[in-house]
C-alpha positions as CSV (number, residue, x, y, z in Angstrom):
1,X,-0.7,-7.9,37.6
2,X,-3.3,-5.4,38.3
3,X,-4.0,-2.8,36.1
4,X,-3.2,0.8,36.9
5,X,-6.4,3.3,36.5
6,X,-6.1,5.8,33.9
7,X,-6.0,9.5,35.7
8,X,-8.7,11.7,34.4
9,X,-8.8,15.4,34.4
10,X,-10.6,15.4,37.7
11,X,-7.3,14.4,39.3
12,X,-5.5,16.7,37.4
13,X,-7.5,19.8,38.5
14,X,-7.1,18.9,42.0
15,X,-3.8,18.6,42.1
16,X,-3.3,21.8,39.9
17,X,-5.6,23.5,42.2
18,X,-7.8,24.7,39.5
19,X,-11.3,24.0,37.9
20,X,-12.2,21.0,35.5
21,X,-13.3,22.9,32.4
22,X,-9.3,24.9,32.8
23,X,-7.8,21.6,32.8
24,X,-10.2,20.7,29.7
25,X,-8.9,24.2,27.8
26,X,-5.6,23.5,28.4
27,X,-5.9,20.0,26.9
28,X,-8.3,20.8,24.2
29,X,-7.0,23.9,23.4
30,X,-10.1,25.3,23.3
31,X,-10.0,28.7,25.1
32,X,-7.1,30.7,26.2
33,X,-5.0,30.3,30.0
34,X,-3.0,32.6,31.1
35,X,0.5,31.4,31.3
36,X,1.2,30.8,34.9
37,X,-2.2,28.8,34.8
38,X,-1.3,26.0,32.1
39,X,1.8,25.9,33.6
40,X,0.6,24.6,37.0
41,X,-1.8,22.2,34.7
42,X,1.4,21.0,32.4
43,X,3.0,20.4,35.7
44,X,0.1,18.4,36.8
45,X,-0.2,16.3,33.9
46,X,3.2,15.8,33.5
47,X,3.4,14.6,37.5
48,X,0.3,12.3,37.0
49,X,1.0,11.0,34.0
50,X,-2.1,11.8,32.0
51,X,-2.7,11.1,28.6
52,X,-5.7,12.6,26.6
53,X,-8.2,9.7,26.0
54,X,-8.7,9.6,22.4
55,X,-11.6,7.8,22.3
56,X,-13.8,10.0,24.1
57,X,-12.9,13.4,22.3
58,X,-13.8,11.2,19.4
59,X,-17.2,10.6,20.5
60,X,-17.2,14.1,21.8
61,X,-16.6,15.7,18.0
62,X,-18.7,13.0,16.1
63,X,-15.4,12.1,14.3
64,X,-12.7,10.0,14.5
65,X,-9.3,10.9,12.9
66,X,-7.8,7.7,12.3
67,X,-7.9,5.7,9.2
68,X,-7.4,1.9,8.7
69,X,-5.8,0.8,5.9
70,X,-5.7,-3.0,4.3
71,X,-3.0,-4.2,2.4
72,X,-2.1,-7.3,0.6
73,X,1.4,-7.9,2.3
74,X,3.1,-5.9,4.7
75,X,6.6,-7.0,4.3
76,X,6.5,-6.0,0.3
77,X,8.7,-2.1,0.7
78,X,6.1,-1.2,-1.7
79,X,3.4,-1.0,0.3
80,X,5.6,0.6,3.3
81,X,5.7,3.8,0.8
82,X,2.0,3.5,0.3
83,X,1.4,3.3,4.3
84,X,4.0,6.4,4.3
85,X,1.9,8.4,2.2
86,X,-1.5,7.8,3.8
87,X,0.5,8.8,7.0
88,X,2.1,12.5,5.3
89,X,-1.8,13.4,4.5
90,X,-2.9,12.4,8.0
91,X,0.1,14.2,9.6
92,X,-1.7,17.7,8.0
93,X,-4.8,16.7,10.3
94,X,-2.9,15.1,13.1
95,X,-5.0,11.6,12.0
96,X,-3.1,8.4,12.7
97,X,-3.1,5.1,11.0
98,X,-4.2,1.8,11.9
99,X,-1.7,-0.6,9.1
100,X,-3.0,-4.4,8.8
101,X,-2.1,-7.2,6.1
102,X,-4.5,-9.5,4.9
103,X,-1.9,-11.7,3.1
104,X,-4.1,-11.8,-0.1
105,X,-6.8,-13.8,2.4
106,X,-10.3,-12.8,1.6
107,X,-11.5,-14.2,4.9
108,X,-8.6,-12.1,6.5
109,X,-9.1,-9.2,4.9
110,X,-13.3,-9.3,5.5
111,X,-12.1,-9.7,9.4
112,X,-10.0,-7.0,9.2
113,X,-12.8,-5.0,7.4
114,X,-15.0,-5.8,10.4
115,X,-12.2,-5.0,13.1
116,X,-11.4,-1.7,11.8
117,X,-15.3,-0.3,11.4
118,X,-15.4,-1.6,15.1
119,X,-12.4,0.6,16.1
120,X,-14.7,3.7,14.9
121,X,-12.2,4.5,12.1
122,X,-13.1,7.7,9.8
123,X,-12.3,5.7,7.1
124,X,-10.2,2.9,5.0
125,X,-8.2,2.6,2.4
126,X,-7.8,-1.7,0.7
127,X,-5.8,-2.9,-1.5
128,X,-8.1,-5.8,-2.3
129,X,-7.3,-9.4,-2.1
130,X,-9.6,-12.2,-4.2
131,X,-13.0,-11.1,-3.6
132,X,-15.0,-9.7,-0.4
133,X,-16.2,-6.8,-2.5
134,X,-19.5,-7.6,-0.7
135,X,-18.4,-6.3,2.9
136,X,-17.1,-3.2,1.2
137,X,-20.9,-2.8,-0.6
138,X,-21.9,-3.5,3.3
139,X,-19.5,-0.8,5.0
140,X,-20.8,1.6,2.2
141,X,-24.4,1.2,3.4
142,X,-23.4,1.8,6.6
143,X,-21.5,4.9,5.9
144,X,-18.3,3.9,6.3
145,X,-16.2,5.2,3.9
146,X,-13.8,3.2,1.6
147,X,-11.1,3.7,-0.7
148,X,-10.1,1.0,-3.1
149,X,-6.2,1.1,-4.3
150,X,-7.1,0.1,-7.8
151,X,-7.3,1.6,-11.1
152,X,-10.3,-1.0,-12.7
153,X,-13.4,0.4,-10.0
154,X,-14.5,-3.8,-10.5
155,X,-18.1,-2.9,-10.3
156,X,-17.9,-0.7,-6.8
157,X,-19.7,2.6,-6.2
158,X,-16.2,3.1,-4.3
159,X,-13.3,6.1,-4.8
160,X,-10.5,4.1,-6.5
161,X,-6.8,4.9,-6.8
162,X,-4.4,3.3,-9.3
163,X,-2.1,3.0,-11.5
164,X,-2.9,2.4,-14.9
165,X,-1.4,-1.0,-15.0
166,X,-1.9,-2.2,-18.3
167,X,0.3,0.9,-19.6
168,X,2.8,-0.4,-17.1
169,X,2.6,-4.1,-18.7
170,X,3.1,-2.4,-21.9
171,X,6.1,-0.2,-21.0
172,X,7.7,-3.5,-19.9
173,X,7.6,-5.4,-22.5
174,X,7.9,-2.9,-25.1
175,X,11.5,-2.2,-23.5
176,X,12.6,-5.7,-23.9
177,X,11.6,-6.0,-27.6
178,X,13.0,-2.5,-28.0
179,X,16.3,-4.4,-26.6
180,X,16.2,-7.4,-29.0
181,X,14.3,-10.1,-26.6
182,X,12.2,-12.3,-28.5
183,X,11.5,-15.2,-25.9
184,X,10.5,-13.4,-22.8
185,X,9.2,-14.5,-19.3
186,X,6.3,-13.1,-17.5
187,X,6.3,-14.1,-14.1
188,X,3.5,-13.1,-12.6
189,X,0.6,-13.5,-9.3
190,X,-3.2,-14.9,-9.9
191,X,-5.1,-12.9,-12.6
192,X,-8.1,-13.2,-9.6
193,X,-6.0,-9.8,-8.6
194,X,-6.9,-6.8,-10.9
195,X,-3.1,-5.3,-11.2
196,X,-1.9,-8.7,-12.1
197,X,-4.4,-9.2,-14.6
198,X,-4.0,-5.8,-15.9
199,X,-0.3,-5.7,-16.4
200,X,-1.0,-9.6,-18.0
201,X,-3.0,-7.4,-20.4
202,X,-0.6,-4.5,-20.9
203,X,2.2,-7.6,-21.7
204,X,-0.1,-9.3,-24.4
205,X,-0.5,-6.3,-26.0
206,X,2.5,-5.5,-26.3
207,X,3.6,-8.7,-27.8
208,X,0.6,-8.6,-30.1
209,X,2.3,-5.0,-32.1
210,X,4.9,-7.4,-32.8
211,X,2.9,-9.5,-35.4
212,X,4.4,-12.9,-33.8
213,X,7.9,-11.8,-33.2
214,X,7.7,-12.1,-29.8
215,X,6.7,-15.6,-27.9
216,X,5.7,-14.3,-24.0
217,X,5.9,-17.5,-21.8
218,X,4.0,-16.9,-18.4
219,X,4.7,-18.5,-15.0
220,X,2.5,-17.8,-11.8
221,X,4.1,-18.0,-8.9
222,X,3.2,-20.4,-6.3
223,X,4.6,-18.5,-2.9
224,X,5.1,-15.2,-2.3
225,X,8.1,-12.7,-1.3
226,X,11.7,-13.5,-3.6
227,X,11.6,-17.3,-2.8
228,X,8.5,-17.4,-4.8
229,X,10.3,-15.3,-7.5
230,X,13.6,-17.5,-7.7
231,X,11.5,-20.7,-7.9
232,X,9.1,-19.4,-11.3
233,X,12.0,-18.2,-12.6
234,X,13.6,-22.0,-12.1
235,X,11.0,-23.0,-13.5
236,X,10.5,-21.2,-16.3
237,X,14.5,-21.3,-17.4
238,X,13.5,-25.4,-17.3
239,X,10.7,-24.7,-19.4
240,X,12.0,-22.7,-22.2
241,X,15.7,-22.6,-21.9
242,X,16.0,-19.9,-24.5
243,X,14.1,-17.6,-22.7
244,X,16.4,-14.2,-22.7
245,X,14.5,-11.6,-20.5
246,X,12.4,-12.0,-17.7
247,X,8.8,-9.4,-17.1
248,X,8.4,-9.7,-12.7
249,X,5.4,-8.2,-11.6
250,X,7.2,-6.9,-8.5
251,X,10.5,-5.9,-7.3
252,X,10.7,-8.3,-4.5
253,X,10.2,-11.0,-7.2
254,X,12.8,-9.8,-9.4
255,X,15.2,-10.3,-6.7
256,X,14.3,-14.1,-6.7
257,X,14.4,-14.3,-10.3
258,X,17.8,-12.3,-10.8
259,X,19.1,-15.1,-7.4
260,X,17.4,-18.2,-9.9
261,X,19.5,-16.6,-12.5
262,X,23.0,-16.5,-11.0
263,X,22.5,-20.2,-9.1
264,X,21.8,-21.2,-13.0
265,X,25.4,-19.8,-14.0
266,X,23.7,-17.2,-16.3
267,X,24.8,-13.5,-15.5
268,X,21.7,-10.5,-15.4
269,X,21.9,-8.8,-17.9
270,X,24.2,-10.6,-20.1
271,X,22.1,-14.2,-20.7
272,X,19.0,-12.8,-19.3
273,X,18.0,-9.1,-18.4
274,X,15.4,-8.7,-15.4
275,X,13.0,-6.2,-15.4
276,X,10.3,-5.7,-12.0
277,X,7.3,-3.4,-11.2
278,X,7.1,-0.6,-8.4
279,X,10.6,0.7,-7.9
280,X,10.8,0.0,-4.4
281,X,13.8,2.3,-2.5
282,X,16.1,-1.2,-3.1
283,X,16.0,-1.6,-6.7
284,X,18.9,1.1,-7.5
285,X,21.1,-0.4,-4.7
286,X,21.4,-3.8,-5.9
287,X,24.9,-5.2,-7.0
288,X,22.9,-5.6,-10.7
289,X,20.4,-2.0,-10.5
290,X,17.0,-3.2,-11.2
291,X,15.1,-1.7,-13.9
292,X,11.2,-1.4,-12.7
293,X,8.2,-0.2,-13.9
294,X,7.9,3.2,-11.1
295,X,4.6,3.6,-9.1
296,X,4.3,7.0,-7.6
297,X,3.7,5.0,-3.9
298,X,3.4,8.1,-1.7
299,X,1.3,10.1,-4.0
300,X,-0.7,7.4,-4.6
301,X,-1.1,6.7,-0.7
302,X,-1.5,10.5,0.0
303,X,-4.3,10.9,-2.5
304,X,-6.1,7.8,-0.9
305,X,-5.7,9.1,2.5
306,X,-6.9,13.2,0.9
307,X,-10.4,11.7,-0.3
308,X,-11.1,10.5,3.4
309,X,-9.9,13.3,5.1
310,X,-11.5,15.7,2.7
311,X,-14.9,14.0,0.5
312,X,-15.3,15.4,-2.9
313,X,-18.7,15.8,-4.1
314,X,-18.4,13.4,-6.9
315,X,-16.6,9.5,-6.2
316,X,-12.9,10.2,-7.5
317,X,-11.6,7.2,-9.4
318,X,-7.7,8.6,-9.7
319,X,-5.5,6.8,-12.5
320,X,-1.5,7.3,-12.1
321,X,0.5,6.8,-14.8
322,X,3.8,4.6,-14.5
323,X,7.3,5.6,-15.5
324,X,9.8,2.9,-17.0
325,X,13.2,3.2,-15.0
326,X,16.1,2.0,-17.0
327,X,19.1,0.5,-14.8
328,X,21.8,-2.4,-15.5
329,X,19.6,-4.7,-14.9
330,X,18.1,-5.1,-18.9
């Protein structure tokens, strides 16, 4: 199929019947036309069908208004509300996003890292996998700007913006001893990824105020999404069968856990109470209401996107706090 050529604002001026640099005010908005003038230009454009090259009023300005952002898995609703975030603050600029997953791949994500300084992005905004903090160090030197979705800054000069995850580990469990559990799961991801490991922390300590009260049994899942969730929780009612509450580090492993749950003919909250992490838009619509550890997503997402759009003198490290939301479900 051949390709059809793109109609430039040459074309467009000849068919309006009027100069290059009206057509260019008219797009640009740049300088005002009288009425009757951008009409015959709309007209034009409209008959042509032009569309503004992006690219090159980029490299006109200096600047590019689009930002890339990384994230660990696109199909978790959490990181949907993140995206939507990043995309309100763009919206005030009229910046557009560029969303990729790097599936918790460090090879992935350091391709992706690549790809997007390639596109000429302004900035981006990662939710980092296990490891490549070396091409961020790399995109830093070359002026790239990057913003790392995590509250621990792991050793970057980078702006970072978290949650405070360890006071979200403690919140947690310190709900489920306050409701009588004393064997309680944790099923959790790698502790290679900084949230994990800080919400591991959080747990501990929270077990620890309890002088030896509390026994917390954790299981790492082995696959991702609620599969992954149903099968550690399996595994960990095989393990310790008196187990009577169960700590997910996410809400879309809750679900699999709360499934594991009912296939074992147990009942949520009755045998064991669930509690996940994020408080994704689902969580209050399930038969059982989840409880869940809230992360203020958009906020979080806007501020990311705010520090690219606008740099503060200083490198921002932002900490959110989280917000325990009670529901059936414990």
């Amino acid at each position: 199929m051949t390709a059809t050529k793109r109609v430039g604002m040459v074309e467009v001026a000849l068919r309006a019947g009027v100069s290059v640099a009206t057509v260019s005010h008219v797009v640009n908005g740049s300088r005002s036309v009288r009425p009757e003038t951008k009409q015959k230009v709309s007209q034009a454009m409209s008959d042509l069908g032009y569309v503004r090259n992006g690219t090159a009023r980029q490299l006109k300005l200096g600047r590019s208004n689009t930002v890339g952002a990384i994230v660990l898995d696109m199909s978790n609703p959490y990181f949907t509300e993140l995206a939507r975030g990043i995309e309100d603050r763009l919206n005030q600029d009229n910046g557009t996003l560029i969303l990729t997953s790097s599936d918790e791949d460090a090879d992935r994500e350091s391709q992706l890292l690549d790809l997007l300084a390639e596109q000429g992005v302004r900035g981006i905004v990662i939710t980092p996998s296990r490891g490549s903090t070396v091409q961020m160090r790399h995109l830093r030197r070359l002026g790239l700007p990057v913003v790392v979705m995590a509250s621990d800054q792991l050793g970057l000069d980078l702006p970072t913006v978290g949650l405070d995850d360890v006071a979200g580990g403690r919140l947690a469990l310190g709900h489920l001893v306050e409701r009588g559990h004393r064997i309680i799961g944790f099923i959790n991801d790698s502790h290679d990824l900084p949230h994990c490991a800080a919400r591991s922390r959080g747990a501990l300590e929270a077990v620890a105020a309890t002088d030896g009260q509390v026994q917390l049994v954790e299981v790492l899942i082995e696959e991702h999404g609620s599969a992954g969730g149903e099968r550690a929780m399996q595994k960990l009612l095989t393990q310790q069968p008196r187990v009577t509450a169960a700590f997910c580090y996410n809400d879309i492993t809750a679900l699999g856990a709360m499934r594991a749950v009912r296939k074992a003919s147990l009942t949520v909250p009755d045998d064991v109470a669930v509690l996940g992490y994020d408080d994704v838009y689902f969580a209050a619509e399930l038969t059982v209401p989840l409880s869940s550890v809230r992360q203020p997503n958009r906020q979080m997402g806007w501020a990311a996107a705010d520090i690219l759009m606008n740099p503060p003198p200083q490198t921002p490290h932002l900490v959110f706090q989280p917000e325990l939301i009670i529901r059936e479900s414990t």
